[in-house]
PDB file of N, CA, C and O in Angstrom:
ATOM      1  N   UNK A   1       0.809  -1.198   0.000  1.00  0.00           N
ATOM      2  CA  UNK A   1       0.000   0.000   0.000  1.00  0.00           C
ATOM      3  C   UNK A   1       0.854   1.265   0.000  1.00  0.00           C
ATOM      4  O   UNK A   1       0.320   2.324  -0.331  1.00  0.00           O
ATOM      5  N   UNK A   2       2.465   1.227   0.434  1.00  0.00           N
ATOM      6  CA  UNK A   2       2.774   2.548   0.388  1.00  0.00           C
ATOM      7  C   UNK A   2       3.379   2.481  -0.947  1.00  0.00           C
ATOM      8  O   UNK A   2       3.928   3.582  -0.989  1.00  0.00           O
ATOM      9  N   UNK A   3       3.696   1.779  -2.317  1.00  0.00           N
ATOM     10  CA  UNK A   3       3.760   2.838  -3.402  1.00  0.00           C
ATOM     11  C   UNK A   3       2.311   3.142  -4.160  1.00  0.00           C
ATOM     12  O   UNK A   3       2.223   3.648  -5.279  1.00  0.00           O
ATOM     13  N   UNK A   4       1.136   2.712  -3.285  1.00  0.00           N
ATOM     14  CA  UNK A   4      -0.304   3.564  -4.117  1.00  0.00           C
ATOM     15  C   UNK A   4      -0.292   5.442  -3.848  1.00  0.00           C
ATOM     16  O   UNK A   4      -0.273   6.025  -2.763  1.00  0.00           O
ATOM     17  N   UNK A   5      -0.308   5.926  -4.964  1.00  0.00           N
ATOM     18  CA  UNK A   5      -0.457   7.178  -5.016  1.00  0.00           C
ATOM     19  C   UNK A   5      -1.506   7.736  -3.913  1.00  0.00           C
ATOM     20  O   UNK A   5      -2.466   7.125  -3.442  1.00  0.00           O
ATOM     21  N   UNK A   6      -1.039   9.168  -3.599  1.00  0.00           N
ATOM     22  CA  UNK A   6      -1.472   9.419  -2.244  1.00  0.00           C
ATOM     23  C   UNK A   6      -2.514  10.539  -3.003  1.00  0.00           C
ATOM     24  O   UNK A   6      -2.133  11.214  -3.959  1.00  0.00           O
ATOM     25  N   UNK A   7      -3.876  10.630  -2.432  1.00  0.00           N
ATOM     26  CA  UNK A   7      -5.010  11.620  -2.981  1.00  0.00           C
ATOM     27  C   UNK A   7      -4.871  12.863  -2.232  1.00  0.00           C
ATOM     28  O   UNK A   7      -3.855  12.826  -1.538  1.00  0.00           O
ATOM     29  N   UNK A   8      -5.675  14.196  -2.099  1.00  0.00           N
ATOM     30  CA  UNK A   8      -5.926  14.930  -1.847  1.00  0.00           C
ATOM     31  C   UNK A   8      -6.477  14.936  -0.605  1.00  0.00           C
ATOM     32  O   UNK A   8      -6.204  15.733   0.292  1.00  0.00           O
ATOM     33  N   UNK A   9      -7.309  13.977  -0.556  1.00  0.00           N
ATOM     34  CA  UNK A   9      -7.896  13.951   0.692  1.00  0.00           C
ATOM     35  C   UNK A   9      -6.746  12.893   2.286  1.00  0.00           C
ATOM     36  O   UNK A   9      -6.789  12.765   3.509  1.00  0.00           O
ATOM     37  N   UNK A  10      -6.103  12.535   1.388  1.00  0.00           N
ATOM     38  CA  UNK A  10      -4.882  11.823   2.279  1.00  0.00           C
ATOM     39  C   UNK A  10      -4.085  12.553   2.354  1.00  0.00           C
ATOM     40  O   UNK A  10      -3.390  12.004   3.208  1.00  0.00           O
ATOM     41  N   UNK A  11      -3.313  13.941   1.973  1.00  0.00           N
ATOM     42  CA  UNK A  11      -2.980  14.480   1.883  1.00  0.00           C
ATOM     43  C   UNK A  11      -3.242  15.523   3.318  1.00  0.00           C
ATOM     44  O   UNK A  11      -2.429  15.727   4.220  1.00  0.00           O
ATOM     45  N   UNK A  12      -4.712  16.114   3.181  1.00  0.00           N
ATOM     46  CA  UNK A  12      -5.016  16.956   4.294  1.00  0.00           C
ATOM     47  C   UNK A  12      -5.211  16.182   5.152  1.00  0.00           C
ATOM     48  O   UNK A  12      -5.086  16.916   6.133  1.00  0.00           O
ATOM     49  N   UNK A  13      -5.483  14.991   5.621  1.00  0.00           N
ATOM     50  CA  UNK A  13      -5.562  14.247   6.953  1.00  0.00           C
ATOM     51  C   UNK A  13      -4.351  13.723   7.617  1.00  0.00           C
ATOM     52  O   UNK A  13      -4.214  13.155   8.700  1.00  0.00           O
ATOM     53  N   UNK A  14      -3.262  14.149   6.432  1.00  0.00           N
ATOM     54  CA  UNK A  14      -1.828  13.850   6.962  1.00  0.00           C
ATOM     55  C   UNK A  14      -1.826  15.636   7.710  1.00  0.00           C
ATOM     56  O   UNK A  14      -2.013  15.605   8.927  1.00  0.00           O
ATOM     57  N   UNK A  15      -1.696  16.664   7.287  1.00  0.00           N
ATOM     58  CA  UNK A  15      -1.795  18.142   7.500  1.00  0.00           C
ATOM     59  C   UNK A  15      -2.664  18.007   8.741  1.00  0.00           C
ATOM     60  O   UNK A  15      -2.182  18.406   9.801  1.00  0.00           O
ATOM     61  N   UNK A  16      -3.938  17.471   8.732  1.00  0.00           N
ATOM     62  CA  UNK A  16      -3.935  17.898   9.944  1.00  0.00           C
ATOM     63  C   UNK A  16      -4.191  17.045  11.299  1.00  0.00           C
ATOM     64  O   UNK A  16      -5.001  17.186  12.215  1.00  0.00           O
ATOM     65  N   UNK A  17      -2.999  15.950  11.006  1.00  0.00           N
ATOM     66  CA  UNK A  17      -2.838  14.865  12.099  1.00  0.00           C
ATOM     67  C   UNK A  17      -1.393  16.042  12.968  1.00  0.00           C
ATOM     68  O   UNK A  17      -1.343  16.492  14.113  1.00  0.00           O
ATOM     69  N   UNK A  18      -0.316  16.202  11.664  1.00  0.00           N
ATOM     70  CA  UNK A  18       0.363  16.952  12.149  1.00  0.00           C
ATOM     71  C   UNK A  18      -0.224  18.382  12.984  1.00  0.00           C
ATOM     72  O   UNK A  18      -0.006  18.345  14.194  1.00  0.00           O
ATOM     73  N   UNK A  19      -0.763  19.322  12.602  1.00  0.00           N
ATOM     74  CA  UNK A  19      -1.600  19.944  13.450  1.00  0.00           C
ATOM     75  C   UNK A  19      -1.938  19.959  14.925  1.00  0.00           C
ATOM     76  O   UNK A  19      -1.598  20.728  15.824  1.00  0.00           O
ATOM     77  N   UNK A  20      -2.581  19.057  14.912  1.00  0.00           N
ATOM     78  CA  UNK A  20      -3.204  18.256  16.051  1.00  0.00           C
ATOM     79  C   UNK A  20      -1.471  17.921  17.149  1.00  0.00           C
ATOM     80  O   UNK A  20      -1.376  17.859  18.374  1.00  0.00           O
ATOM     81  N   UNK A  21      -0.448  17.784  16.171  1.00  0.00           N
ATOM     82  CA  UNK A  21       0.872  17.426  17.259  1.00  0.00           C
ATOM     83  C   UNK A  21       1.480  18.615  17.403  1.00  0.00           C
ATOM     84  O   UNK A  21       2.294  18.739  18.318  1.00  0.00           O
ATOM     85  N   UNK A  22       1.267  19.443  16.742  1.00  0.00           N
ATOM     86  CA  UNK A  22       1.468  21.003  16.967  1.00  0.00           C
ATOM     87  C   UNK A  22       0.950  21.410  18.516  1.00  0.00           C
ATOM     88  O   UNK A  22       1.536  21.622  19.578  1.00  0.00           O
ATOM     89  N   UNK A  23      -0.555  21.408  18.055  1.00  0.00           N
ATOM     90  CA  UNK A  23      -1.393  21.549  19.238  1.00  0.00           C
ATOM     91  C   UNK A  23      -0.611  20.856  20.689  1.00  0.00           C
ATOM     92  O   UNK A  23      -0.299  21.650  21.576  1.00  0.00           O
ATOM     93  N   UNK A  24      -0.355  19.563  20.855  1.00  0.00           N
ATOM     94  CA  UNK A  24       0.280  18.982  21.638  1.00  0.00           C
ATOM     95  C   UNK A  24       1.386  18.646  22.261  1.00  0.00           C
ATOM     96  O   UNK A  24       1.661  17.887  23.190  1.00  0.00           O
ATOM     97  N   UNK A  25       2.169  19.604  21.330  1.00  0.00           N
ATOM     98  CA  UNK A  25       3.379  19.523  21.852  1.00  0.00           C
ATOM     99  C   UNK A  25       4.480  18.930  21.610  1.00  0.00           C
ATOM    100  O   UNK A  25       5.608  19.142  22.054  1.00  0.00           O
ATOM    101  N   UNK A  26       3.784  17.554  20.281  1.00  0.00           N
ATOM    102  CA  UNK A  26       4.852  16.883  19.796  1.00  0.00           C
ATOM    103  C   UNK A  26       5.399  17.489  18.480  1.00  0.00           C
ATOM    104  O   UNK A  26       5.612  16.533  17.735  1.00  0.00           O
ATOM    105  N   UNK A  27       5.655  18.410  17.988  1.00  0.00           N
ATOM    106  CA  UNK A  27       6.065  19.016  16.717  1.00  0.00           C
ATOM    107  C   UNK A  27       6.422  20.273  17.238  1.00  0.00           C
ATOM    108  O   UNK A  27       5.724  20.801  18.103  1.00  0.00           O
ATOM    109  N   UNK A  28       7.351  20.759  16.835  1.00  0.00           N
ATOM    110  CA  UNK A  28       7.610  22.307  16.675  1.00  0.00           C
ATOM    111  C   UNK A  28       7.193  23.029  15.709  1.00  0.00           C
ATOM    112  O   UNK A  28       7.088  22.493  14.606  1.00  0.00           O
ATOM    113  N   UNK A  29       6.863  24.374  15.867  1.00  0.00           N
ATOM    114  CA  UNK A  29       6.515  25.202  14.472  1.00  0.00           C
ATOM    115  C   UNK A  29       7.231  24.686  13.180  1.00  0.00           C
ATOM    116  O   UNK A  29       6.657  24.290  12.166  1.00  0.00           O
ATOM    117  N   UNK A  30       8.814  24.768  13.420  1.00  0.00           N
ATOM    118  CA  UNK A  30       9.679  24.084  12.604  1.00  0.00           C
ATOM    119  C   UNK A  30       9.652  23.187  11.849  1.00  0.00           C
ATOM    120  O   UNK A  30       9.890  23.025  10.652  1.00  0.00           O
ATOM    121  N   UNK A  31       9.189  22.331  13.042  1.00  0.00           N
ATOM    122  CA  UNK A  31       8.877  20.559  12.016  1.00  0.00           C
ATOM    123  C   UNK A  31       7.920  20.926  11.226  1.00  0.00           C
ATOM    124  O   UNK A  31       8.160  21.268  10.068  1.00  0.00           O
ATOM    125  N   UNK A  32       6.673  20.909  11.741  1.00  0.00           N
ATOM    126  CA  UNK A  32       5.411  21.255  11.280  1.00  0.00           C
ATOM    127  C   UNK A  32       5.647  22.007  10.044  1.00  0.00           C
ATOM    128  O   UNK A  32       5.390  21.349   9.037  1.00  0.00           O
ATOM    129  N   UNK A  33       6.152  23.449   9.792  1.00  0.00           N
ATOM    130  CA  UNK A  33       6.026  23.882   8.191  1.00  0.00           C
ATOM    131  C   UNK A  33       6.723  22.638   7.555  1.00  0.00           C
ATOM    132  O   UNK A  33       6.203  22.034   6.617  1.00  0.00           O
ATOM    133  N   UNK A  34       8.078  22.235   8.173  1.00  0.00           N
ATOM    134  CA  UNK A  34       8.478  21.202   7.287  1.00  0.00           C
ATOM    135  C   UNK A  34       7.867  20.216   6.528  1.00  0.00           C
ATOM    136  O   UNK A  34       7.927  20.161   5.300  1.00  0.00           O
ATOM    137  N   UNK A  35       7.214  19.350   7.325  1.00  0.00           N
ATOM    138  CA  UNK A  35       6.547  18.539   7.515  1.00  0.00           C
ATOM    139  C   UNK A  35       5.037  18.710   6.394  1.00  0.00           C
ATOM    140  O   UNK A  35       4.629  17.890   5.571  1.00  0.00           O
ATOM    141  N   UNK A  36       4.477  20.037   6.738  1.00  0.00           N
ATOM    142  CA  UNK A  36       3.255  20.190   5.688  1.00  0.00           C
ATOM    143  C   UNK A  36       3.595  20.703   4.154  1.00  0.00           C
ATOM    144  O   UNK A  36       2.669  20.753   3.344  1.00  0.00           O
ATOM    145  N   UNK A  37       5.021  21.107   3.740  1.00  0.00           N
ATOM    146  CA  UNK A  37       5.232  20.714   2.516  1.00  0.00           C
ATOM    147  C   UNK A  37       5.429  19.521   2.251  1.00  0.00           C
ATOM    148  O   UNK A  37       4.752  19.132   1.299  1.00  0.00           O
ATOM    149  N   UNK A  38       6.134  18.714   2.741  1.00  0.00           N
ATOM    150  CA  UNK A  38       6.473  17.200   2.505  1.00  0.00           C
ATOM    151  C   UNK A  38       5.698  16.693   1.846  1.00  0.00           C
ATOM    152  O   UNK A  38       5.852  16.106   0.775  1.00  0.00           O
ATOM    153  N   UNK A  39       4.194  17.003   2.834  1.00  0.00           N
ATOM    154  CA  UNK A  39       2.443  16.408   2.770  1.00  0.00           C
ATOM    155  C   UNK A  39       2.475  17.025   1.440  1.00  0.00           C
ATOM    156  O   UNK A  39       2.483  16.173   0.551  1.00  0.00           O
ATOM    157  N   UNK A  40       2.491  17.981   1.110  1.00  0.00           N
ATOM    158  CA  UNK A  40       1.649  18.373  -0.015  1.00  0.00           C
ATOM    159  C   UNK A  40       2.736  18.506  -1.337  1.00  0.00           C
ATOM    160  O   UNK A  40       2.476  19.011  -2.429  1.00  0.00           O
ATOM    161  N   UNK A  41       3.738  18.037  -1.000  1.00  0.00           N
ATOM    162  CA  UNK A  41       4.633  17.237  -2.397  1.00  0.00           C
ATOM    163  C   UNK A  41       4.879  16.279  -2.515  1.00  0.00           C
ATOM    164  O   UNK A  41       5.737  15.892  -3.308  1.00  0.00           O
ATOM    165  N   UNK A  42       3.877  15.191  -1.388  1.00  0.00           N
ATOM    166  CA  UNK A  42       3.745  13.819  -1.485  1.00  0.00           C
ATOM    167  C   UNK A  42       3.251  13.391  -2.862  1.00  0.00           C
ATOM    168  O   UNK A  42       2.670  14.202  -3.584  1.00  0.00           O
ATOM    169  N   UNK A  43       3.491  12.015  -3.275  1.00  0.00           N
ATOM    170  CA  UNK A  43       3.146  11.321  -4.626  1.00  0.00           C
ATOM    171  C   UNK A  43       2.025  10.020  -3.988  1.00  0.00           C
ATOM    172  O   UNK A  43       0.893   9.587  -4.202  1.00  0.00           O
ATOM    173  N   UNK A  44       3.118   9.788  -3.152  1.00  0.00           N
ATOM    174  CA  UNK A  44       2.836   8.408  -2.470  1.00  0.00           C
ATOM    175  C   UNK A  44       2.338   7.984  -0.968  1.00  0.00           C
ATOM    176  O   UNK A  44       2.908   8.710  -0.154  1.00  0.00           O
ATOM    177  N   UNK A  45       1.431   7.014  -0.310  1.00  0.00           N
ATOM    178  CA  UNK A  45       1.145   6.967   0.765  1.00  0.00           C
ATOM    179  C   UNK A  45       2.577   6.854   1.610  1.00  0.00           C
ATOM    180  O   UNK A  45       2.805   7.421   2.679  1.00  0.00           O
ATOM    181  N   UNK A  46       3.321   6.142   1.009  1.00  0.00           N
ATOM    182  CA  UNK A  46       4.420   5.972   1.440  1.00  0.00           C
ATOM    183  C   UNK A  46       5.609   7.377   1.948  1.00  0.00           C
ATOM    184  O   UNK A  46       6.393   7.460   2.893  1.00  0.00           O
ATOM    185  N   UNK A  47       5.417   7.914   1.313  1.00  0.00           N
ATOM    186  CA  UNK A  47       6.140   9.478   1.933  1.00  0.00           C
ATOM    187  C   UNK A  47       5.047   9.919   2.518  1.00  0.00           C
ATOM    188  O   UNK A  47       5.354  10.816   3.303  1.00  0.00           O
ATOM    189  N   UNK A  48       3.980   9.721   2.506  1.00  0.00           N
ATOM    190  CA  UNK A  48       3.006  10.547   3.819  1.00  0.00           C
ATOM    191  C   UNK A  48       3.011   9.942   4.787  1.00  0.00           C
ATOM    192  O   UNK A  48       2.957  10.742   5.721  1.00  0.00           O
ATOM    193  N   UNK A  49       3.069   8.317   5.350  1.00  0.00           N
ATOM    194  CA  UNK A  49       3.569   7.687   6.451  1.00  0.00           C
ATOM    195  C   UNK A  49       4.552   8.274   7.210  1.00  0.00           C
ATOM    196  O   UNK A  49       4.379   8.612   8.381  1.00  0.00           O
ATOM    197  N   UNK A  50       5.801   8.440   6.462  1.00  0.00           N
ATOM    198  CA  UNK A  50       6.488   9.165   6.960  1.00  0.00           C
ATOM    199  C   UNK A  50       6.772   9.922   7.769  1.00  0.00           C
ATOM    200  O   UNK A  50       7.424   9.864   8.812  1.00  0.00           O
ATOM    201  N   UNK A  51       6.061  10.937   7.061  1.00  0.00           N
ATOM    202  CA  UNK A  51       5.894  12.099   8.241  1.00  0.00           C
ATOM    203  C   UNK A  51       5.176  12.129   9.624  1.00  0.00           C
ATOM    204  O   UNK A  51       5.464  12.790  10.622  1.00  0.00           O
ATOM    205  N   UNK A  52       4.112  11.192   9.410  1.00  0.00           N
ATOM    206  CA  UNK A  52       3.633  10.618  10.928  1.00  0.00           C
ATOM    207  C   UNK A  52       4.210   9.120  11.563  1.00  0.00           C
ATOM    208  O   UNK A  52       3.593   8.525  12.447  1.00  0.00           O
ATOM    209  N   UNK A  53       5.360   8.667  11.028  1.00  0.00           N
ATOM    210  CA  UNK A  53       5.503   7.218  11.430  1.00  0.00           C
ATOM    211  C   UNK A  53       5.664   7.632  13.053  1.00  0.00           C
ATOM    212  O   UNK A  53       4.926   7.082  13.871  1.00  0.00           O
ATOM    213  N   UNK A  54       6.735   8.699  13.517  1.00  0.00           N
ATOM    214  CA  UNK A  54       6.726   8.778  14.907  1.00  0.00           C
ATOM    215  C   UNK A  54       5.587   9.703  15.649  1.00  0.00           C
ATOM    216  O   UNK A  54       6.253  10.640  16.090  1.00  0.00           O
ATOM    217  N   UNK A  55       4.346   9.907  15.981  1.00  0.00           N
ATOM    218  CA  UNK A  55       3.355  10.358  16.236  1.00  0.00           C
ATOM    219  C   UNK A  55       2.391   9.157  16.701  1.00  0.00           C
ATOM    220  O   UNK A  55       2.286   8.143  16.010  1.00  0.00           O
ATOM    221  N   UNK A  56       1.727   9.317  17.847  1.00  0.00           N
ATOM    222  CA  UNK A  56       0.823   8.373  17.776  1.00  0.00           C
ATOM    223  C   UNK A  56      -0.566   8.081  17.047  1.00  0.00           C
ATOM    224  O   UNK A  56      -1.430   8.921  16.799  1.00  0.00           O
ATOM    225  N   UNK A  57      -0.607   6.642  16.737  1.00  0.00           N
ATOM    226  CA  UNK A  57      -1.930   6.565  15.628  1.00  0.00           C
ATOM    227  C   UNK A  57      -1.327   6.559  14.092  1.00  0.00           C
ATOM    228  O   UNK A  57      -1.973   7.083  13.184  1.00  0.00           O
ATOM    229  N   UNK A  58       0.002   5.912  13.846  1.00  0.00           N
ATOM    230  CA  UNK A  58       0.282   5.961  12.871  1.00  0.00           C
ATOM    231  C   UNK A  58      -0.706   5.958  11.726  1.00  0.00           C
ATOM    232  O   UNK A  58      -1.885   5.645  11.892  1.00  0.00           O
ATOM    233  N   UNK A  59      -0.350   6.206  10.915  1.00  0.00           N
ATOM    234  CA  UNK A  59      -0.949   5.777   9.108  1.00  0.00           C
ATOM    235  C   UNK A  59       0.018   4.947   8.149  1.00  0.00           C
ATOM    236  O   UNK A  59       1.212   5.021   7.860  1.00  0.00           O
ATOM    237  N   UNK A  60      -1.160   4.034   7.752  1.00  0.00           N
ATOM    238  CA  UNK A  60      -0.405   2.837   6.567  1.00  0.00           C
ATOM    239  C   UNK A  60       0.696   2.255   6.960  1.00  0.00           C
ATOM    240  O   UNK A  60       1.261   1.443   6.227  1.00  0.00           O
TER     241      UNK A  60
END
């Protein structure tokens, strides 16, 4: 499942899982912009895992 192309809508639920670790304390402003380009020059589920593999409640 992570080389299936990643949609739009997987896209913003990656954006705003990160968010949500903003909110909490696990991300810095820093990461976080980082992090929400990543999301949105993702191709693949597989680079959007990524960015949440260490967060709890992974994806894929």
């Amino acid at each position: 499942m992570r080389d299936v192309r990643a949609s739009d809508a997987e896209r913003d639920l990656v954006v705003e899982r990160l968010q949500r670790a903003v909110g909490n304390g696990r991300l810095t402003l820093a990461e976080f912009d980082e992090r929400v380009a990543a999301a949105y020059a993702a191709t693949t589920r597989g680079e959007l895992s990524e960015l949440t593999k260490d967060l709890p409640g992974h994806l894929w």
